[in-house]
Backbone as CSV, one residue per row, in Angstrom:
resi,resn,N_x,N_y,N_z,CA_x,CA_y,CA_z,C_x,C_y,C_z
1,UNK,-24.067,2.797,0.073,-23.315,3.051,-1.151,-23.124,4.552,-1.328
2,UNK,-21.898,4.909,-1.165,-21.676,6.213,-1.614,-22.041,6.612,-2.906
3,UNK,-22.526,8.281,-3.097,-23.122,8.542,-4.374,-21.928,9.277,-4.873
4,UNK,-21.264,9.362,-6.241,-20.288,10.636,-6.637,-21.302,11.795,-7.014
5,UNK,-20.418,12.690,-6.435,-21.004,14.276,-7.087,-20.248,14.752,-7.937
6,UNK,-18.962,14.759,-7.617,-17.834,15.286,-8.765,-17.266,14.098,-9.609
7,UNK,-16.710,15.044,-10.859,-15.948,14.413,-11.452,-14.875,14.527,-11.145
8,UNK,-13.661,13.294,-11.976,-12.460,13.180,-11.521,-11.604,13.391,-12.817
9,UNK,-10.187,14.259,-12.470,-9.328,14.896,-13.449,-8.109,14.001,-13.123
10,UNK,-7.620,13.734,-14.293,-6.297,12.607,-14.848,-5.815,12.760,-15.666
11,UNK,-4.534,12.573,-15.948,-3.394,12.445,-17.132,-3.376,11.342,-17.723
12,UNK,-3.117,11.114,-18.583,-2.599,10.155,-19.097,-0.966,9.908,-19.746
13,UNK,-0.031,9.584,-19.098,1.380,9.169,-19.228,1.676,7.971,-19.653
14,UNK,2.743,7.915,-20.790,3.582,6.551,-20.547,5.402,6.850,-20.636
15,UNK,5.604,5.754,-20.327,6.994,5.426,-20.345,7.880,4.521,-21.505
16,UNK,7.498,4.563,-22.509,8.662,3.536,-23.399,7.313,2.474,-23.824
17,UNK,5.836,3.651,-23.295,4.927,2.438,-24.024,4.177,1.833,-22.888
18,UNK,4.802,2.053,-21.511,4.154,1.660,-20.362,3.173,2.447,-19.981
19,UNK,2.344,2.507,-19.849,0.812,3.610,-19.978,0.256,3.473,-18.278
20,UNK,0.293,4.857,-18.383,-0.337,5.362,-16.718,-1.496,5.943,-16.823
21,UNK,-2.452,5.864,-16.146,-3.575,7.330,-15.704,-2.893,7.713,-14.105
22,UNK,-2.812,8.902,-13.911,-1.825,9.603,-13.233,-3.766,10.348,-12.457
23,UNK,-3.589,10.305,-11.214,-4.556,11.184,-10.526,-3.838,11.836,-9.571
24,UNK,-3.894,13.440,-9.586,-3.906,14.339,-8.356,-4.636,14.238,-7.350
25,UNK,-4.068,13.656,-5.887,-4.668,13.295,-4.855,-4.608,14.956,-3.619
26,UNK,-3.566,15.213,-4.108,-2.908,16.623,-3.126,-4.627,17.085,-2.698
27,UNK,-4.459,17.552,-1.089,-5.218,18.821,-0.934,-6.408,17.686,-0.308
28,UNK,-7.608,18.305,-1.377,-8.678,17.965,-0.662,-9.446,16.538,-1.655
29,UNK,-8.237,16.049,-2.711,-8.576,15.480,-4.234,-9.029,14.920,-3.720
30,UNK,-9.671,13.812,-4.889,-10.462,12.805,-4.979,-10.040,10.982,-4.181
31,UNK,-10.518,10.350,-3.478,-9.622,8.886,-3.030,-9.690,7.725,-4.004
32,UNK,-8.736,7.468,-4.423,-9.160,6.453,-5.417,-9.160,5.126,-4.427
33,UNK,-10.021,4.374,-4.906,-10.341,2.983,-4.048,-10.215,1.708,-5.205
34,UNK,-9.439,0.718,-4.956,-9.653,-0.575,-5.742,-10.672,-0.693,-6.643
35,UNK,-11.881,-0.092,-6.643,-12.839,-1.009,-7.644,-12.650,0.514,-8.606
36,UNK,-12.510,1.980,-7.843,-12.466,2.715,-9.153,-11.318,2.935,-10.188
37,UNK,-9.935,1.826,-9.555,-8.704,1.970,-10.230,-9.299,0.661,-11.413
38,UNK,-9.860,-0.467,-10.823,-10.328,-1.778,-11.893,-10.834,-1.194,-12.571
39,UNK,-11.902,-0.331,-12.679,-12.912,0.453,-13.121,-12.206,0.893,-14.360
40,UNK,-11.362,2.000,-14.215,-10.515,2.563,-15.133,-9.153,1.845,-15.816
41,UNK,-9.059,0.899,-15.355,-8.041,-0.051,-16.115,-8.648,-0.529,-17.332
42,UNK,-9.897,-0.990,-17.497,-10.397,-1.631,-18.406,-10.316,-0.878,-19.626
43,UNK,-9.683,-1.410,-20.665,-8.860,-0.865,-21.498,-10.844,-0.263,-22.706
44,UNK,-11.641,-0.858,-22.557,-12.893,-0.925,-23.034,-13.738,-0.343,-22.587
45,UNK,-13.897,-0.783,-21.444,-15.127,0.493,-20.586,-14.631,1.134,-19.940
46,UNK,-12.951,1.565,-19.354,-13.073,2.476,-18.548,-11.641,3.281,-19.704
47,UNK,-10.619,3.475,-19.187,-9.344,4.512,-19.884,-8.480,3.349,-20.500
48,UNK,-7.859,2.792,-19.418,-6.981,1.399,-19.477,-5.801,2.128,-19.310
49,UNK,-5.309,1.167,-18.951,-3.171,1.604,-17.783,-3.086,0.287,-17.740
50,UNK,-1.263,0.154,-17.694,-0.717,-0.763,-17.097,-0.994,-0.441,-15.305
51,UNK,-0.508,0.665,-15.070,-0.874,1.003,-13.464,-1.459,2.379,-13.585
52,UNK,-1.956,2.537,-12.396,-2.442,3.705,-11.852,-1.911,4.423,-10.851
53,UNK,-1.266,5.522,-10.723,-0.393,6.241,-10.107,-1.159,7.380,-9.295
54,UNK,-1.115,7.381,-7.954,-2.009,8.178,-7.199,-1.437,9.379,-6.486
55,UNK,-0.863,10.546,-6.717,0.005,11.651,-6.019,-0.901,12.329,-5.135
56,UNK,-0.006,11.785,-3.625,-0.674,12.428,-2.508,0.755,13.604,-2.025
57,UNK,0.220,14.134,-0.941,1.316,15.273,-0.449,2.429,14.297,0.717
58,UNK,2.687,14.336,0.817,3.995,13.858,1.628,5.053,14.788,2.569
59,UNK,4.713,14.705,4.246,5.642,15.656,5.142,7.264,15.480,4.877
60,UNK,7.294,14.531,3.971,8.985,13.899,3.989,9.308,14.346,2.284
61,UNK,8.569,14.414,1.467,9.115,14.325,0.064,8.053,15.414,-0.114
62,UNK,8.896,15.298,-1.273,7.873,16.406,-2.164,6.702,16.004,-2.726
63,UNK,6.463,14.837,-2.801,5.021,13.998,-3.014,5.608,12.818,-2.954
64,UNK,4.235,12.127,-2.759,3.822,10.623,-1.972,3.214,9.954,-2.890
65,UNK,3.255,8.504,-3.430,2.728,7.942,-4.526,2.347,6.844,-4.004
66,UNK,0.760,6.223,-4.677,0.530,5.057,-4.471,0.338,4.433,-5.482
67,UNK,0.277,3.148,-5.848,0.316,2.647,-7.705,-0.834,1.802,-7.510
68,UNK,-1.458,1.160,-8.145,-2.548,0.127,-8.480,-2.278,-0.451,-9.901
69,UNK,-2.744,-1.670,-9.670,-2.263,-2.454,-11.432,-3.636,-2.254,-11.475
70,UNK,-3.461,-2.711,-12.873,-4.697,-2.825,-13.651,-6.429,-3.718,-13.275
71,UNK,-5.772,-4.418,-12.471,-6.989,-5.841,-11.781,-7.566,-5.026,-10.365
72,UNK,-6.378,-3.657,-10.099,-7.152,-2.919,-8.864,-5.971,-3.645,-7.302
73,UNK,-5.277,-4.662,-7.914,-4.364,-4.626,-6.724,-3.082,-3.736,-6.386
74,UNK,-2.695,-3.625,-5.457,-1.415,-2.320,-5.158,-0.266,-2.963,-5.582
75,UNK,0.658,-1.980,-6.398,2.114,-2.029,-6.787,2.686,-1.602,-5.843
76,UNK,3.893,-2.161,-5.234,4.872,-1.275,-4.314,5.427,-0.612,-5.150
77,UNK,5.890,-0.614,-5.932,6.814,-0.032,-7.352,6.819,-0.170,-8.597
78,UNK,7.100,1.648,-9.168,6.445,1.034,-10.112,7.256,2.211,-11.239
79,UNK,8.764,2.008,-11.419,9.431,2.999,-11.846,9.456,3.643,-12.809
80,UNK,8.618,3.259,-13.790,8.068,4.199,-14.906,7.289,5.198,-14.663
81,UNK,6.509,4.985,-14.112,5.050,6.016,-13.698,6.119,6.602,-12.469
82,UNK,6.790,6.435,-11.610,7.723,7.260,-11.043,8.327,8.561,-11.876
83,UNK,8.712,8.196,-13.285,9.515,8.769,-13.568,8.627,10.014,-14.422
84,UNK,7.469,9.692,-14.864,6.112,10.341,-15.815,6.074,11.327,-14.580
85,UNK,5.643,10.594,-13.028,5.170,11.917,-12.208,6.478,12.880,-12.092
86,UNK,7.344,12.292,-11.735,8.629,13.166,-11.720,8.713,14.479,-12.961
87,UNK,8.671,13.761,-14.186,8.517,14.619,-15.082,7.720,15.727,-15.141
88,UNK,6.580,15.202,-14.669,5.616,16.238,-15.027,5.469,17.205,-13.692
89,UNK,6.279,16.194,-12.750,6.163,17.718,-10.917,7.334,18.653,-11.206
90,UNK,8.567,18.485,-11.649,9.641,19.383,-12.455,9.377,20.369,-13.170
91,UNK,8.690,19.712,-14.586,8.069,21.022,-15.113,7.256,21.616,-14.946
92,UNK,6.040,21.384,-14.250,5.465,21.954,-12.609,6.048,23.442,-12.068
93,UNK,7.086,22.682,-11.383,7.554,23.357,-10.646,9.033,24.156,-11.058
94,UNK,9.416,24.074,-12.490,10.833,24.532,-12.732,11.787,24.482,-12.327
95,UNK,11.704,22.544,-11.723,13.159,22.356,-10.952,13.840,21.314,-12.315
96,UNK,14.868,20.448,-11.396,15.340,19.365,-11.704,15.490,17.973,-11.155
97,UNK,15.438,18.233,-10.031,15.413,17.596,-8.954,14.056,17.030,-8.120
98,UNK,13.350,16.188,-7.556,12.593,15.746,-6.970,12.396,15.263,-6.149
99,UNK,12.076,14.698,-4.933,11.751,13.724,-4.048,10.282,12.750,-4.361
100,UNK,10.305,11.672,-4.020,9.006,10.883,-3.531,8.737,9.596,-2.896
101,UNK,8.375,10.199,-2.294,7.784,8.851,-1.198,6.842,7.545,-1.293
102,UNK,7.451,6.458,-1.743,6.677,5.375,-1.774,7.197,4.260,-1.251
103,UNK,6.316,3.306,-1.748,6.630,2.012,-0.204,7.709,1.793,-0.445
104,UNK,8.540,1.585,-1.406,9.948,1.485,-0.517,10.874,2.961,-0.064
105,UNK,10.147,3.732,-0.019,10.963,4.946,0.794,10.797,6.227,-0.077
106,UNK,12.008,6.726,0.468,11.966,7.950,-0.489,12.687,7.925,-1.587
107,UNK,12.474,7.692,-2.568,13.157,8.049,-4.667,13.409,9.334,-4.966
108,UNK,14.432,9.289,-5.608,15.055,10.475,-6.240,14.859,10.663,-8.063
109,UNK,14.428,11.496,-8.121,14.787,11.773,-9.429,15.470,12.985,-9.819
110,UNK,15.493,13.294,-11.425,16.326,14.609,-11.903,16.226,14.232,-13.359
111,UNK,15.985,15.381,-13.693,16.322,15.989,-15.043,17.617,16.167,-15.499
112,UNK,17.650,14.811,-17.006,18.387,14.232,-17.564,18.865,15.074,-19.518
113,UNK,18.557,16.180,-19.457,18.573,16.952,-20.527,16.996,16.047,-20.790
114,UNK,16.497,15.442,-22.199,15.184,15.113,-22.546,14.851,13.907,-21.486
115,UNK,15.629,13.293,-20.752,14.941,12.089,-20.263,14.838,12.768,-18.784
116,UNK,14.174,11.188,-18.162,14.341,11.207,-16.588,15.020,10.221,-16.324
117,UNK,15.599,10.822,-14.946,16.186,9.192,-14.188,15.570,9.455,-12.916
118,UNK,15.537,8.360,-12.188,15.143,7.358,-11.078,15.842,6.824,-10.397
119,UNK,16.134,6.916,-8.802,17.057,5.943,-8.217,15.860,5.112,-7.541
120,UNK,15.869,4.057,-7.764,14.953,3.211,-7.381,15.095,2.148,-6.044
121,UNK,16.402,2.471,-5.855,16.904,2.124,-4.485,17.366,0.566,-4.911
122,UNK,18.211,0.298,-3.217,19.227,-0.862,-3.551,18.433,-2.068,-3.960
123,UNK,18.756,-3.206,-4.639,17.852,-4.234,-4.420,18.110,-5.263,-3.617
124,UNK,17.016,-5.739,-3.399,16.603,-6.763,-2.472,16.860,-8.319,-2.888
125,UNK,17.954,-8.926,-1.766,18.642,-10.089,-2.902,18.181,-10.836,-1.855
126,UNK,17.536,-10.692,-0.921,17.697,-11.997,0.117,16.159,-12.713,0.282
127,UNK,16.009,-14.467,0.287,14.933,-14.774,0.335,13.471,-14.346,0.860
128,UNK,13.688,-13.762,1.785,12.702,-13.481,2.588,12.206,-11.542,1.970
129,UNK,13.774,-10.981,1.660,12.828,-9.686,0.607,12.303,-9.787,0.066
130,UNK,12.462,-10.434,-1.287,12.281,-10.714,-2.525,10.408,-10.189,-2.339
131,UNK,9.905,-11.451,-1.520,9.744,-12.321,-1.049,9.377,-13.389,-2.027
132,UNK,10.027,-14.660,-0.795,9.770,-15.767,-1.785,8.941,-17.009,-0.291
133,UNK,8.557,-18.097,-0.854,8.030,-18.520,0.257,8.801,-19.368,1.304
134,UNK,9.907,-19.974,1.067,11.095,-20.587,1.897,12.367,-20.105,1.490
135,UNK,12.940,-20.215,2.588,14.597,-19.764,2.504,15.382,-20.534,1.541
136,UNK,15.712,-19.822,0.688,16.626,-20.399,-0.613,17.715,-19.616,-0.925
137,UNK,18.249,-19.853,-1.812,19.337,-18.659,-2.746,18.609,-17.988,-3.577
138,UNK,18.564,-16.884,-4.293,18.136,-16.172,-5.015,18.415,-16.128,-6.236
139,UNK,20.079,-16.552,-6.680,20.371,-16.426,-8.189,20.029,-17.623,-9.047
140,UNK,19.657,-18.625,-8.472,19.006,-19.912,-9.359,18.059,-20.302,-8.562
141,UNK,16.439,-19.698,-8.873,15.495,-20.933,-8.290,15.304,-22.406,-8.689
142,UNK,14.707,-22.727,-7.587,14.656,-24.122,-8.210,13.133,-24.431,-8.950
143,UNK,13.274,-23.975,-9.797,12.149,-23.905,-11.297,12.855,-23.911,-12.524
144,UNK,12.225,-24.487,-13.600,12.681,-25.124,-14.883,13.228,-23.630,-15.500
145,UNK,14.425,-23.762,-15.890,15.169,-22.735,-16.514,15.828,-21.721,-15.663
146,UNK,15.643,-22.096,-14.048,16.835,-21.641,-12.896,16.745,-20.142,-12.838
147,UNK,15.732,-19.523,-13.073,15.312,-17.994,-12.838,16.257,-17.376,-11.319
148,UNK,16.507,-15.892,-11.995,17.152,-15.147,-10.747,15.814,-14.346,-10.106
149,UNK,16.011,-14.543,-8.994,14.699,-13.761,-8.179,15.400,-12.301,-7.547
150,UNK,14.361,-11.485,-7.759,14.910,-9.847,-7.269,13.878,-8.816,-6.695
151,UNK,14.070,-8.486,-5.440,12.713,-7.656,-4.856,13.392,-5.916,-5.548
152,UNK,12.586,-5.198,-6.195,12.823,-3.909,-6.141,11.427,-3.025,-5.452
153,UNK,11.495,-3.726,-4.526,9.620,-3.216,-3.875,8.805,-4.046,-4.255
154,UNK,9.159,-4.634,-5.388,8.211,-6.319,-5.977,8.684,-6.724,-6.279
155,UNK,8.373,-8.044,-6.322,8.995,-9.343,-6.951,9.261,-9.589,-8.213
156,UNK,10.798,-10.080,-8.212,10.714,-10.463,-9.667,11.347,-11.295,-10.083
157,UNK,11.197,-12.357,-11.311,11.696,-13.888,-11.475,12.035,-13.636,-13.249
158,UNK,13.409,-13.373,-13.243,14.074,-13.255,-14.478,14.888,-14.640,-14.973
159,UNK,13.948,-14.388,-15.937,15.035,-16.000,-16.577,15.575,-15.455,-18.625
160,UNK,17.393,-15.534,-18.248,17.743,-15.243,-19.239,17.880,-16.800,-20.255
161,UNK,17.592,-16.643,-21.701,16.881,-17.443,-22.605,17.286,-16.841,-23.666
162,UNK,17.720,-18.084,-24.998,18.361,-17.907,-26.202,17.591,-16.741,-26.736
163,UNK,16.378,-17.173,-26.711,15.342,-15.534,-27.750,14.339,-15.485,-27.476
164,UNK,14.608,-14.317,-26.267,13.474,-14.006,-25.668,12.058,-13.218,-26.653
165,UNK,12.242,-13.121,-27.828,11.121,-13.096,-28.671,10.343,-14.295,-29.267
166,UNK,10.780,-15.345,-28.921,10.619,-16.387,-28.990,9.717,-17.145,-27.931
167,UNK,9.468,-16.527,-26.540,8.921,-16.826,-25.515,7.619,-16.568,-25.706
168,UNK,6.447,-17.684,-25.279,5.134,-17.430,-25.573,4.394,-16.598,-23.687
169,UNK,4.665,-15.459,-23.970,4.788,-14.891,-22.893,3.458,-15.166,-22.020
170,UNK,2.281,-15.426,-22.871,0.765,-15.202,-22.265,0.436,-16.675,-21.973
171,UNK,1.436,-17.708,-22.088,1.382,-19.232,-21.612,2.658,-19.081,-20.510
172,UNK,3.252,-18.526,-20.423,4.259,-18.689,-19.551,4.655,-17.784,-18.357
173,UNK,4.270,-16.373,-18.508,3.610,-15.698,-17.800,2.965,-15.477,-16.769
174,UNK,1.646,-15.691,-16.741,0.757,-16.213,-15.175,1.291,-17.536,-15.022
175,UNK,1.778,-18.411,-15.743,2.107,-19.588,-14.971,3.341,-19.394,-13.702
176,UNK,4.193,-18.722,-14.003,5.419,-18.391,-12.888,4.542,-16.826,-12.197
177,UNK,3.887,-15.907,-12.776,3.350,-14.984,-11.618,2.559,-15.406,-10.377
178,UNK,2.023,-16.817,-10.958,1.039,-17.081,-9.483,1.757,-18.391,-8.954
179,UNK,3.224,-18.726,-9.714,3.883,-20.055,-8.879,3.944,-20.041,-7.231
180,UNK,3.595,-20.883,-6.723,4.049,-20.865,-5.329,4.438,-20.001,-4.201
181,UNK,5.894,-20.212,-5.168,7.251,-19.655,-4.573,7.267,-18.730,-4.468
182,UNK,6.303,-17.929,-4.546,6.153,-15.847,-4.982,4.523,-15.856,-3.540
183,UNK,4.495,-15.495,-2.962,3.568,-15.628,-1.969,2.760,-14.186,-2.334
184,UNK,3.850,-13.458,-2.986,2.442,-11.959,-3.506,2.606,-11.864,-4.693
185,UNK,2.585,-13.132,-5.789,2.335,-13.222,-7.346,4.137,-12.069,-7.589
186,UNK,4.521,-12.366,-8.481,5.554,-11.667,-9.314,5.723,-11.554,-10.514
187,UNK,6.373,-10.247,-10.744,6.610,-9.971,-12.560,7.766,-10.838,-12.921
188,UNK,7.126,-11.330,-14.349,8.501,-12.066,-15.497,9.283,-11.611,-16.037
189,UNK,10.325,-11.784,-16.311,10.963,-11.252,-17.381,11.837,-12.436,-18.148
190,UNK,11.586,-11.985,-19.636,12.270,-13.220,-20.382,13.558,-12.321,-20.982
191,UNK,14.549,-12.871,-21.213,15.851,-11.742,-21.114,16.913,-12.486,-22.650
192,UNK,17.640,-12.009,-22.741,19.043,-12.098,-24.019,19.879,-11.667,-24.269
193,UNK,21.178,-11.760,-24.736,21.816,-10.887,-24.384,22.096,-10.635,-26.232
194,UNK,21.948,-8.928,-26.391,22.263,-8.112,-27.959,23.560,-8.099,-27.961
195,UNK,24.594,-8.012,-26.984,25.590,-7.519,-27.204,26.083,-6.838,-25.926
196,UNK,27.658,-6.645,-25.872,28.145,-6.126,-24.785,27.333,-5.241,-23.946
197,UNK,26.789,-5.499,-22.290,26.091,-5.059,-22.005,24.395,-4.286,-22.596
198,UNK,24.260,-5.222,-23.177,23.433,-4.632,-23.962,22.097,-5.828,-23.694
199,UNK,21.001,-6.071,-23.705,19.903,-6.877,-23.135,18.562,-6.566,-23.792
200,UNK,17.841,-8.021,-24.578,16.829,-7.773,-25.049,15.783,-8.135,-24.079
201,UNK,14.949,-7.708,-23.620,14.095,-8.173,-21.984,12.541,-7.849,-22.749
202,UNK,11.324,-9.270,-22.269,9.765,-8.776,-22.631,9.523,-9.426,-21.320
203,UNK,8.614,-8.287,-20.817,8.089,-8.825,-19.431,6.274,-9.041,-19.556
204,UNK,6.055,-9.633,-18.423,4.776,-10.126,-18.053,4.621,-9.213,-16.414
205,UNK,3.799,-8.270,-16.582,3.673,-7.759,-15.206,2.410,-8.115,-14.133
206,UNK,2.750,-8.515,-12.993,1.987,-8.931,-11.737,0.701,-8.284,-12.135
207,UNK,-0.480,-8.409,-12.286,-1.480,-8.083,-12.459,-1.853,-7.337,-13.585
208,UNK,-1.348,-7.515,-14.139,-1.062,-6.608,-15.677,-1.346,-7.615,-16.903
209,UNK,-0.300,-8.278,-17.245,-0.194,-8.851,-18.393,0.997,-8.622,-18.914
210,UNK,1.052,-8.874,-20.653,2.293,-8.113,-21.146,2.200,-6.585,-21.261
211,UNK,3.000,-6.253,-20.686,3.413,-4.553,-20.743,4.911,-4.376,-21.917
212,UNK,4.687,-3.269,-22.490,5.760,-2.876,-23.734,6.766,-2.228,-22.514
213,UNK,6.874,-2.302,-21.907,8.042,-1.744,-20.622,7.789,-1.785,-19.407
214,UNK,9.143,-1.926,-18.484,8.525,-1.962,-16.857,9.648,-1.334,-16.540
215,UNK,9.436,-0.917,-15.622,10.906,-0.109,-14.872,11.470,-1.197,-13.987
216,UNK,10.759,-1.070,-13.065,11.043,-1.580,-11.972,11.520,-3.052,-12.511
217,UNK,10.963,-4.033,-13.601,11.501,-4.961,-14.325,12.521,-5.030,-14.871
218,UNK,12.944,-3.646,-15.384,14.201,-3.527,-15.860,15.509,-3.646,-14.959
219,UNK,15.481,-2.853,-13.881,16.159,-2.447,-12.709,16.515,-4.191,-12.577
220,UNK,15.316,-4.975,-12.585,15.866,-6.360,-11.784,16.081,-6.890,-12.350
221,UNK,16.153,-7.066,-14.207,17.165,-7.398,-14.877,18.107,-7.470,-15.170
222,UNK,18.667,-5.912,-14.950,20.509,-5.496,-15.108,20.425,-5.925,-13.994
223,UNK,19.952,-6.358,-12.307,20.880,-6.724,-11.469,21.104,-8.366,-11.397
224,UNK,19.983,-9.244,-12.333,20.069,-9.955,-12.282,21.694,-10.595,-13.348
225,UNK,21.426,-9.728,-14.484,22.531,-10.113,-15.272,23.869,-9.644,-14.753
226,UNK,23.523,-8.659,-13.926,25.423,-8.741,-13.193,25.788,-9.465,-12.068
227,UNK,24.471,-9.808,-11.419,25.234,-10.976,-10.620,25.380,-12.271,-11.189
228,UNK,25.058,-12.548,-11.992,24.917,-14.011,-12.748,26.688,-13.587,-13.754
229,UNK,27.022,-12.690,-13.857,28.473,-12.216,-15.065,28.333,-12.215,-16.010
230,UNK,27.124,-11.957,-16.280,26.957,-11.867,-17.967,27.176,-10.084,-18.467
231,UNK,27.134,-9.162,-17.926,27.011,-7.827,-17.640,28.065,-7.375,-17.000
232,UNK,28.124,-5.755,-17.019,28.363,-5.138,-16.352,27.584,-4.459,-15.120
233,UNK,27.857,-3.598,-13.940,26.538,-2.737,-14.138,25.632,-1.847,-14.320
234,UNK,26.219,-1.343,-15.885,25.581,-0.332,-16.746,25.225,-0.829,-18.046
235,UNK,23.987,-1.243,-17.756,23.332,-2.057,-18.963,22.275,-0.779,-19.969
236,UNK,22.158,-1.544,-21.343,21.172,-0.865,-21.459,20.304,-1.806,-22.360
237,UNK,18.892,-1.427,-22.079,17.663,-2.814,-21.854,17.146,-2.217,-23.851
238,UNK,16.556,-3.775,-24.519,15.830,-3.004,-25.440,14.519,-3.797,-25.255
239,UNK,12.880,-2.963,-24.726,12.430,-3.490,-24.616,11.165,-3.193,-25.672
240,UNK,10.208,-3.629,-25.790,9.058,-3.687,-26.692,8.497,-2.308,-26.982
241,UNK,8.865,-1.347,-26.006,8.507,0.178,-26.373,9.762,1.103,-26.425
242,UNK,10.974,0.544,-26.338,11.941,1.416,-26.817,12.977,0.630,-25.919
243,UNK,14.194,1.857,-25.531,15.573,1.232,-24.789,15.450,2.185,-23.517
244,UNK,16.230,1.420,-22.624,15.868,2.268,-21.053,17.680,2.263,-21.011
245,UNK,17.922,2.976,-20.057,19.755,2.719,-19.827,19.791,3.033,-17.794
246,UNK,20.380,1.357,-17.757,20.005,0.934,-16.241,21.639,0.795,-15.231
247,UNK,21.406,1.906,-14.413,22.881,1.691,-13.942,23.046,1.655,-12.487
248,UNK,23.453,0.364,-12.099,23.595,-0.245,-10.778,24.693,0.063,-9.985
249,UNK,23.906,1.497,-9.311,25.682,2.144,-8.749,25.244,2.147,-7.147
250,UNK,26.670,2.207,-6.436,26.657,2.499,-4.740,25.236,2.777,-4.563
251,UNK,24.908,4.034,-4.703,23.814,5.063,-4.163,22.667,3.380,-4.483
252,UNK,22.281,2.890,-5.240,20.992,2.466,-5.435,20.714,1.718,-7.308
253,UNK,20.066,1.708,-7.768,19.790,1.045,-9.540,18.600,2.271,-9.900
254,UNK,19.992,3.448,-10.436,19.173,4.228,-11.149,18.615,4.053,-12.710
255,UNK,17.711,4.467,-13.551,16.899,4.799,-14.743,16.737,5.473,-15.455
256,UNK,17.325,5.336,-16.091,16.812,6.897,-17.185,16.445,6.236,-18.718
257,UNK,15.569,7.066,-19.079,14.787,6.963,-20.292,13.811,7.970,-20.387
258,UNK,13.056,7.769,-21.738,12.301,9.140,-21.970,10.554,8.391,-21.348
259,UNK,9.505,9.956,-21.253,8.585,10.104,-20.743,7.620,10.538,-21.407
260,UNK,6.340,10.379,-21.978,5.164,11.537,-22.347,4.453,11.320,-21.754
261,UNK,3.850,13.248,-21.465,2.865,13.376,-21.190,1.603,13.180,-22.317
262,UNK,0.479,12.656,-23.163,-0.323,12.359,-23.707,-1.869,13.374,-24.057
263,UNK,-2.299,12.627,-22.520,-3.714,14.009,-22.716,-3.798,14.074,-21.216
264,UNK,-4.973,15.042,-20.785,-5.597,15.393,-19.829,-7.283,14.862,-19.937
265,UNK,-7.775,14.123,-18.754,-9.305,14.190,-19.170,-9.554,14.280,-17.587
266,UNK,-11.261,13.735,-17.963,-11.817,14.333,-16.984,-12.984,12.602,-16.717
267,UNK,-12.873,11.643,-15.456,-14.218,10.941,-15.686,-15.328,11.717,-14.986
268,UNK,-16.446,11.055,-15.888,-17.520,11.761,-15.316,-18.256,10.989,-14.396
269,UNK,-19.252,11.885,-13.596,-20.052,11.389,-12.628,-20.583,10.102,-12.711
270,UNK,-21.494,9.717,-14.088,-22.139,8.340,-15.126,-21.067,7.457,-14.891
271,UNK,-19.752,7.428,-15.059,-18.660,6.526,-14.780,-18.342,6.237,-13.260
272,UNK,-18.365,7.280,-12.668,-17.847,7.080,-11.378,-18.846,6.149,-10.514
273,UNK,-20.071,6.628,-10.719,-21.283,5.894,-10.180,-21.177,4.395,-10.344
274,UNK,-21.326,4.019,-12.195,-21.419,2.661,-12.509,-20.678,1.598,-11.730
275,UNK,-18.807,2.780,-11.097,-18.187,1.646,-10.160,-18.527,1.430,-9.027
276,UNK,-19.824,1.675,-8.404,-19.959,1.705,-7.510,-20.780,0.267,-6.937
């Protein structure tokens, strides 16, 4: 059993309500491992996040990101906390512009006057991206209420519904994240439509729970509602922590919305140990 000697330094970010602990990996930092991301998820004994966002250095981008949900399993994506690190490596560094490298490649961001945006790259419409567990179509599964399935680096099973405030999300929820048909669990989204291009969306995230925003959920909402014709594809989402504005162009399904930075802390040694 490894012993800690040091402590470990973190941010705390959210997105529209989506809550990160953000760790500096660059250099010689600290490794975060599964049980110390569970560790710190716990909204009680440790910080608590929807995900955990890990910035390493990257020969290709300007930094390299790894995510963890809350239970300690890996996010491929995770476009909020994309957009928090973005924010905060910009004003960093006094650019506008960014690179970063994560599992699905390299992301772009830029400084949006107060917001950020995100190109989160093209999405993934075909059975086997998504992934799903047999070859099907993607815009109607065959599950009660005909959900559109959409990989944006993860899975996702959107089903648009008269009022989606109306959806008992924490009964319905893990029941379609651990269905079958999703072979690496997937995020929900229950969806509506406000008005011309306009979309009320509450999601259930893959190892998470309910989250007040998802990016990467959002992204596969506006693409779900424009291939289905209910949309255009420049939507804009209103979700439980504010409005995101999602636009599905050539280049990829960029993001923009606003970001805070929160606090800075520090865990200590007594914590780091206990996860051990």
């Amino acid at each position: 059993m490894a012993i800690m000697t040091q402590q470990i330094s973190f941010m705390k970010m959210h997105g529209l309500g989506n809550d990160f602990v953000i760790v500096d990996s660059r250099g010689h930092g600290p490794v975060i491992s599964p049980e110390i991301a569970r560790g710190l998820g716990n909204r009680h004994l440790g910080v608590g996040f929807d995900q955990l966002a890990v910035i390493n250095d990257s020969p290709q981008a300007d930094v390299a990101l790894i995510f963890f949900n809350a239970d300690g399993s890996t996010a491929g994506a995770c476009g909020n906390a994309t957009r928090c690190v973005a924010q905060y490596e910009m004003q960093r560094l006094g650019r506008e512009t960014l690179s970063l490298m994560t599992e699905r490649g390299i992301l772009h961001a830029r400084q949006e006057g107060a917001l950020v945006s995100v190109n989160m790259g093209q999405p993934l419409l075909a059975w086997d991206e998504v992934p799903l567990a047999r070859e099907m179509e993607t815009l109607h599964l065959p599950l009660e209420g005909e959900p559109t399935a959409t990989g944006m680096g993860n899975p996702h099973c959107t089903f648009f519904v008269e009022d989606a405030d109306a959806v008992d999300l924490q009964q319905l929820g893990p029941r379609f994240e651990h269905d079958p048909l999703f072979p690496e669990r997937t995020n929900v989204q229950f969806v509506h439509m406000i008005g011309e291009n306009r979309l009320r969306m509450r999601v259930w995230e893959r190892g998470v729970g309910v989250t007040l925003a998802s990016g990467s959920s959002s992204c596969a909402t506006a693409v779900a509602a424009a291939r289905l014709g209910l949309t255009g594809r420049r939507v804009e989402i209103q979700l439980d922590g504010g409005l995101i504005d999602i636009d599905w162009r050539d280049d990829g399904v960029w993001m923009t919305g606003a970001t805070m930075h929160v606090f800075n802390g520090v865990l200590t040694v007594q914590f780091l140990e206990s996860l051990q």
